[in-house]
N, C-alpha and C positions, 0 to 999 in steps of 0.2 A: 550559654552553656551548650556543649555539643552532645548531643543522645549518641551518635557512632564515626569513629578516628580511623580509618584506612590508613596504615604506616608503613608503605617503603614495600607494596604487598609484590610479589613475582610471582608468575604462575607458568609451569612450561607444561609439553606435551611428549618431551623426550630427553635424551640426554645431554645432548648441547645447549648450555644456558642462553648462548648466545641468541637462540630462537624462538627463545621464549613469548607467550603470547602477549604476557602482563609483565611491564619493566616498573621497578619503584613506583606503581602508581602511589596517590597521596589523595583522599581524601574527606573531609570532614562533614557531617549532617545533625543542624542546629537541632536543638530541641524543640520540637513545635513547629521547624522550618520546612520552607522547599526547595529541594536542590533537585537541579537537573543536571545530567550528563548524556551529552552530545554525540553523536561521531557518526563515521559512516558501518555499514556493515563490516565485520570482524576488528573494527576498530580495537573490542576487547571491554565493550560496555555490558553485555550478558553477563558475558564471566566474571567480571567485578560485582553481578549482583546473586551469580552463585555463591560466589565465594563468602559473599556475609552469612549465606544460607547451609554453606557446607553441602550443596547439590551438585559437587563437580564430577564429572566424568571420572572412574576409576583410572583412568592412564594418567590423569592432571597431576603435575607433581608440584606441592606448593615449593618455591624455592628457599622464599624467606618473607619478611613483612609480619606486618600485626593487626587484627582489626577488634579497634575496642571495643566494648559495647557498655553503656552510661545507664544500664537496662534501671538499677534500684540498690543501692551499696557501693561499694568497690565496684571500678571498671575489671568485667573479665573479657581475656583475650575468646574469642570465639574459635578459632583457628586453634587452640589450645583443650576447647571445651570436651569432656566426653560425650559419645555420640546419645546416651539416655539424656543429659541433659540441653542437648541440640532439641532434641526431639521438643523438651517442654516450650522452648522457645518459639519453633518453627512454628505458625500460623493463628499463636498466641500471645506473643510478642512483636514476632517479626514474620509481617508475609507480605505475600510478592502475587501481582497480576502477572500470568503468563501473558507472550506476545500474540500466541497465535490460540483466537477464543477456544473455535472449534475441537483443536488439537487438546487443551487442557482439559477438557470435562470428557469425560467416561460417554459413548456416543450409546452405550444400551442402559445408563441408569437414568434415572428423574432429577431434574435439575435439583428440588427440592431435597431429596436425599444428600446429593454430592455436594449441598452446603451443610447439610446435618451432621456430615460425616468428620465439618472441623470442630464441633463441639461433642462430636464422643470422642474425640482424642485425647482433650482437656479438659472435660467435666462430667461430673455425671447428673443426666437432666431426665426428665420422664419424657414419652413420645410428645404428648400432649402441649409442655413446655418446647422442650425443642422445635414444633411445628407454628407455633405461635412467636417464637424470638425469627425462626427463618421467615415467614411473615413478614415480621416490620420490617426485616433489614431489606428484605425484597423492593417492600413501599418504600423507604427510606432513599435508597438507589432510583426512585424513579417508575419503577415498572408497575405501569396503570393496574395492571390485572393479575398482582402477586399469586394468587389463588391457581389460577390457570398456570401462568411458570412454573408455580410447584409442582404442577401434575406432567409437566410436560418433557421430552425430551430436548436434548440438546437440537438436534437438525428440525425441530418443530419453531423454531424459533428464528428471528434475525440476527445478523452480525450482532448490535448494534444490544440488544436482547441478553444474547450470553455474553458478550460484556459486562455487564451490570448484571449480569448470576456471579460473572468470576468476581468482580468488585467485593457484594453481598458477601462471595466466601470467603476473601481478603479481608474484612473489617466486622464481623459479623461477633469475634471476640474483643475489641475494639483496641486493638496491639496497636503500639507506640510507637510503628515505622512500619508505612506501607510503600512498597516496591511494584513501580509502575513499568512494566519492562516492554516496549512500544504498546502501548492502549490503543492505538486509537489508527495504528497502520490498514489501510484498506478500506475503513469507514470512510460515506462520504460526509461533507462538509457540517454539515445539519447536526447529523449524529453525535461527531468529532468534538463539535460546538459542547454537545451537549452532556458528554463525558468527564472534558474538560470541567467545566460548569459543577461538576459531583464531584471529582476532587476538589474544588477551593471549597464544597460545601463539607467535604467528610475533613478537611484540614480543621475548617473553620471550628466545624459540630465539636469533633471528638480532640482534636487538637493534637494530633500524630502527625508525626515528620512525615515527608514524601519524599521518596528518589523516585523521580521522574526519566526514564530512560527514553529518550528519541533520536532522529538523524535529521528530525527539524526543528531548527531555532526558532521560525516563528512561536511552533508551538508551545514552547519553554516560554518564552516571551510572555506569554496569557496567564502563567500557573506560578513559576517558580522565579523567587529571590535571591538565588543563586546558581550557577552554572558552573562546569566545568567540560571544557572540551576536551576530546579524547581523540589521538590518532595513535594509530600501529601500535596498541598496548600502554600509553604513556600520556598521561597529564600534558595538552601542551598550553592549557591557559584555563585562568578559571578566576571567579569572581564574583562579584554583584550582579545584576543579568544588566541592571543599567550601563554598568561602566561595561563589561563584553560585550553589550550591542552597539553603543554609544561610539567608544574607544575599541576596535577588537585591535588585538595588540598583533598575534601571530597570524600568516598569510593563509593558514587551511581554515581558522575561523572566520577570515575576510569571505575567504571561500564559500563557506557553507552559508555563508548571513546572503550571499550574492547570485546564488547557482538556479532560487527560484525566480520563475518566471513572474515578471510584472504584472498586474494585474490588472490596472489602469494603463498601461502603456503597452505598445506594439512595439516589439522588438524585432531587428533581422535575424537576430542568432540569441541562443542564450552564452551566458557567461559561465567556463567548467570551470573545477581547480586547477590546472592546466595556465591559465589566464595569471594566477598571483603566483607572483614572485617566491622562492624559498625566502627568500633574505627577512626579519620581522619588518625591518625598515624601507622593504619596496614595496613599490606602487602596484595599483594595476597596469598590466601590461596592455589589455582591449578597454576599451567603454562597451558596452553594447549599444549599436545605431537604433537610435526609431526610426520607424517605416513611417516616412512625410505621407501628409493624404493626397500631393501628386500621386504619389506609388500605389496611393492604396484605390485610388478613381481608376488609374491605369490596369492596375488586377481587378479590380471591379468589372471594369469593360473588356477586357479578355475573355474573362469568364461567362461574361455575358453572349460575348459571339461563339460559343465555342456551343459543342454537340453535347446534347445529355444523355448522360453515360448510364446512370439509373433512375427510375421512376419506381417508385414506391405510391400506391392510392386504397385509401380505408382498410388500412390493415388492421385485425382484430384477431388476436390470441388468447387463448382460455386457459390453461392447468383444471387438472380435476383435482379436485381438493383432498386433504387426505383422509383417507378411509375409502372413497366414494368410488363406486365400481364404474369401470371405464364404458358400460351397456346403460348406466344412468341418462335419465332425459337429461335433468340440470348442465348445463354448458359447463356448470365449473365457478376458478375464479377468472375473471376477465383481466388481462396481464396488459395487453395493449386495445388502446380504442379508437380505430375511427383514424388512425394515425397514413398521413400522407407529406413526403416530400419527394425531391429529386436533388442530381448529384452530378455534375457538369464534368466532360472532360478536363483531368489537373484539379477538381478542386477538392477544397478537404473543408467535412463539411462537418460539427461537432455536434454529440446528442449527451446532453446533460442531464442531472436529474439524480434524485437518492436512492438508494439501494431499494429494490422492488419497485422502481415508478416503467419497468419497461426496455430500461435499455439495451440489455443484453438478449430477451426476447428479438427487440426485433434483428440485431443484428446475424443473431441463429436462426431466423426464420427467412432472410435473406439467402444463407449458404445451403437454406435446407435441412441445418441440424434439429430443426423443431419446423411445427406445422404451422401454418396460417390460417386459421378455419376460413377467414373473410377477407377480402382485397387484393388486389394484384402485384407484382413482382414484376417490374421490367427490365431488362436490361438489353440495350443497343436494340431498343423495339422488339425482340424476341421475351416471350411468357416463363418465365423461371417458375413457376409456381401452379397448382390446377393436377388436374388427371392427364392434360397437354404440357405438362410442365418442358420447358427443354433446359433442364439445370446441367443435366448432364454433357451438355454439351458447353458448358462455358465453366465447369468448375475449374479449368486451370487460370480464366480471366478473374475469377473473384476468390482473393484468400484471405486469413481471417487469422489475427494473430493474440492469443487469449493474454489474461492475466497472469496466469503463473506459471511462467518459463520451465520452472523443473518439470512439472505435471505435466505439459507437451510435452515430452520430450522423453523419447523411451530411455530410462536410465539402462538398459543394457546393447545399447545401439552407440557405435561411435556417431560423431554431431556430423561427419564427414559423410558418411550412410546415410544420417535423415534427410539431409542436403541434395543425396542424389536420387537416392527413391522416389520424388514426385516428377524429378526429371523422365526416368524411365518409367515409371506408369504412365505419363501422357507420351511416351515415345518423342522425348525430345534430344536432337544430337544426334550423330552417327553411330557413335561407340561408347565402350567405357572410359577410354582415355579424353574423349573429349568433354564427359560427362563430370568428371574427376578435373578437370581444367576447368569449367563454368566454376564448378562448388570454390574450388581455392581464390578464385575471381571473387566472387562473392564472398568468401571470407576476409578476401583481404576490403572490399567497399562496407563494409560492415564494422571494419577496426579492428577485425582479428588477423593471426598470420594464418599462411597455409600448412604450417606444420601442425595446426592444431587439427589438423582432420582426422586424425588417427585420436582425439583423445575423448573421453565420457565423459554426459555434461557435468558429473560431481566435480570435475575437476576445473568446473568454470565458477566464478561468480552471478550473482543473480544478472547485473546489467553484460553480464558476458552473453548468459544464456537467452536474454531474450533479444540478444545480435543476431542469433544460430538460430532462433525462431524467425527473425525478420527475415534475415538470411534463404530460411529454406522456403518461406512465402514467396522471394524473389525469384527462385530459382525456375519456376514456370513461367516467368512473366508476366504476370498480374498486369488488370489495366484499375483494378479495383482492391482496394488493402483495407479491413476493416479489424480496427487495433481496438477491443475490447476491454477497457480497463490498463492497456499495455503497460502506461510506469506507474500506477499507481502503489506497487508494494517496492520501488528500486525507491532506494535511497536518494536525496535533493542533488548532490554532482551525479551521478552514475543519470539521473532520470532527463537534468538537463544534455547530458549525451546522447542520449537513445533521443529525445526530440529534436535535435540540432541533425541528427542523422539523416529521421524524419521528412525535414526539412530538405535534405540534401537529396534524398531519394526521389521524393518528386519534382525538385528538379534535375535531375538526371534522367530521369525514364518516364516524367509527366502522367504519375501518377494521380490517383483520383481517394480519399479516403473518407471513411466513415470512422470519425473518432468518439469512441463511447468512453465518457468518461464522469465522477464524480466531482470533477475539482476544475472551476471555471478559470481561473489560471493560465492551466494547461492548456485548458481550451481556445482558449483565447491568442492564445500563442501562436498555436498549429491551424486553427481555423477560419475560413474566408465565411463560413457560415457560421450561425449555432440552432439549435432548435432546444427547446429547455424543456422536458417530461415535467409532470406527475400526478399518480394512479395511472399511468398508463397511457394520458391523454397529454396533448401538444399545447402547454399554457402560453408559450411566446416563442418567436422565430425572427431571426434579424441576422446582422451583417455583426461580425463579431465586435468591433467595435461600437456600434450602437446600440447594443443591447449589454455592454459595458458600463459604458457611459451613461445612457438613458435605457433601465428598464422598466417596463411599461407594464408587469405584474408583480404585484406582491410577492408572490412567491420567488420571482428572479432576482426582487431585492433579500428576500431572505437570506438566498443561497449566495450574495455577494457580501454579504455582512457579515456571515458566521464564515468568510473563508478565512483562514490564517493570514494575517498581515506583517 
């Protein structure tokens, strides 16, 4: 029996149908089941899970379509419903985890509250009752120290934290279809795991349907019983998750099963969409090569002879904790410990680890964005760090390319302008015209054209914009590129681009990198080294492949066991 029937739905944003976002999508969510759907970014997977919600954008014009709902009686159309009786529906029948934690909760109220706030919609309870049901459901999700979460603010908290608040306020009335609309994007691995883990428990407990929304099939893989994959608005294959991963019949879900990097295996490139065939019936067109371990003894010993580019020794950073006046004795909390490596001409060297073990500390404390209370900072034997600091004089040698491409990027700057501003603050080039000739050069080594230099990044995709981020790091000449989290929020084809790129860039300009990242994978892929964080301290260090293969802490096994397979 199916709890909700998606029939033939269309959704445009203007008046030519033809361009419409959502063509006939189709489809169905058992009673008690879990279904996933698939795709990459604007595929058209959000907006199929407004649309059961009636949260669409005022300009949405629904074209035509139907979607049931099997709620208790007669199937009613929702798409049909009045908007009072929407209302009783929404977060007490049917509710939905947003994608982006932070973004969803109110950043001045108490977590505690903006879970209370979905049972005064639909009940009427005393404080005392309502502060006791938000309680369990808090424990219920996980969260060792319900008590404290209630009191606290949302930025007081981890990714990983308000997650499991927005879950609490998703099931808290214990409605009959919950809507996962990416969970679990940006978490690292551990966490992911662990989210994961709380849906088959809240499936199991309460016994509600799941639509699962992701742009990774492994992670459907672990939760959901059926899938359906989505491109450009449109159903193109769907199923039992066995027979789609088993059998995947059409060439973009060949795609997306293929585009993550191995995890056990060293590859030279990875595999994009790009690589399979349109036809349902063709093949792949690449294999991806392993890298033989001639190859890898060969770059082993290169790297060995080669000049070390940075030195890193007992670095130690603090945060003062909140509330605590910055004139306090107390150091704080301690964010990194005692942490030392180094980073060889060409080589790219990975720092792993879960959200707060350090990573992103040090790689700011490298550029300077934050401080080092303890340790030194070297680069090409010059002191980057101290009251003799000479950072300034090498900032166009070290750049540093963050997580999320929009937020770099001033949205009222053409990408063409960000691309040449760092040119002429270190007075690089003769003139404008020839500063205006690098940037288009770089646009086009990056995979975009040069006519895009006139246009704002809204008008890029996510793995566009953080081309135009690589791009404008390039544009100084970097001997040092430190990509912080870089694909962790691009979707599994777009993320193997930006790595393959990566790839291509150092070897082009013999680059050297600092890859911070939560997902050993990745890491693995891109790195001759790894170094593995957490609390801030260095639990294992090796050669990226042998600390694959054989790692030698518990904790490296953890984080290769919970990664998506």
């Amino acid at each position: 029996m199916n709890l909700l029937e998606i029939r033939q739905l269309s959704v445009g944003f203007g008046q030519d149908p033809t361009s419409d976002a959502l063509h006939g999508v189709e489809l169905t969510i058992p009673l008690g089941g879990t279904t996933g759907l698939v795709g990459e970014s604007g595929s058209g997977k959000t907006l199929t899970a407004y649309s059961i919600l009636k949260l669409l954008d005022p300009a949405a014009c629904i074209r035509g379509g139907r979607i049931l709902y099997h709620g208790s009686g007669a199937p009613k159309d929702l798409l049909l419903m009045p908007e009072r009786e929407m209302r009783s529906i929404r977060g007490q029948q049917i509710s939905i985890v947003f994608q982006e934690a932070m973004s969803a909760l109110n950043p001045v109220l108490k977590c505690g509250f903006q879970v209370e706030e979905v049972i005064r919609a639909h009940r009427r309870a005393g404080t005392r009752e309502m502060e006791e049901l938000v309680l369990d459901t808090l424990r219920r999700v996980g969260l060792e120290d319900p008590r404290r979460v209630y009191r606290s603010y949302p930025f007081e908290l981890s990714g990983g934290q308000v997650q499991r608040v927005l879950i609490a306020q998703a099931i808290i009335l214990s409605p009959k279809l919950v809507i996962a609309d990416e969970p679990t994007t940006a978490l690292d691995v551990r966490t992911q795991q662990k989210i994961m883990e709380l849906f088959q428990q809240i499936n199991q407990e309460l016994g509600c349907s799941i639509l699962f929304i992701s742009h990774d099939l492994a992670l459907v893989r672990t939760l959901c019983s059926e899938v359906a994959v989505m491109k450009n608005g449109a159903i193109v294959e769907q199923g039992s998750t066995t027979q789609v991963f088993s059998h995947p019949q059409h060439p973009y879900t060949r795609g997306l099963l293929h585009c993550r990097p191995p995890l056990y295996q060293k590859v030279s490139k990875l595999q994009t969409l790009g690589d399979f065939g349109e036809n349902v019936d063709g093949l792949i067109h690449t294999v991806p090569r392993l890298i033989t371990t001639e190859e890898l003894l060969e770059r082993r010993n290169l790297l060995t002879n080669s000049e070390t580019l940075l030195e890193v020794e007992g670095l130690d950073v603090y945060y003062k904790k909140s509330g605590q006046s910055w004139f306090a004795a107390s150091p704080g909390l301690h964010a990194v410990k005692g942490v030392s490596f180094s980073i060889r001409e060409g080589e790219a060297l990975g720092l792993v680890g879960e959200s707060g073990s350090g990573k992103s500390s040090i790689g700011r404390s490298i550029v300077q964005l934050i401080r080092a209370q303890k340790g030194s900072i070297r680069f090409k034997g010059e002191q980057l760090n101290g009251p003799r600091g000479r950072m300034k004089y090498f900032r166009k040698e070290i750049q540093m390319v963050f997580q999320d491409p929009f937020s770099s990027l001033n949205p009222r700057q053409r990408i063409g302008r960000a691309i040449v501003e760092p040119m002429e603050i270190h007075r690089l080039y003769g003139s404008d015209a020839e500063r205006h000739e690098h940037a288009c050069e770089l646009l086009r080594i990056v995979g975009l054209e040069p006519d895009h230099f006139n246009r704002y990044p809204h008008q890029f995709s996510g793995g566009q914009r953080q081309r135009i981020c690589i791009a404008r790091a390039l544009a100084v000449g970097p001997r040092l590129l430190i990509c912080d989290e870089a694909v962790s929020a691009l979707d599994i084809s777009v993320q193997a681009q930006v790595l393959n790129l990566l790839k291509e860039l150092q070897s082009l300009y013999g680059l050297s990198y600092l890859f911070i990242s939560h997902d050993l994978s990745v890491v693995h892929f891109i790195a001759d080294q790894i170094i593995v964080l957490k609390d801030g301290a260095i639990v294992e260090t090796g050669s990226s492949e042998e600390l694959v293969q054989s790692p030698q802490n518990p904790y490296t096994r953890a984080l290769l066991e919970a990664a998506p397979k």
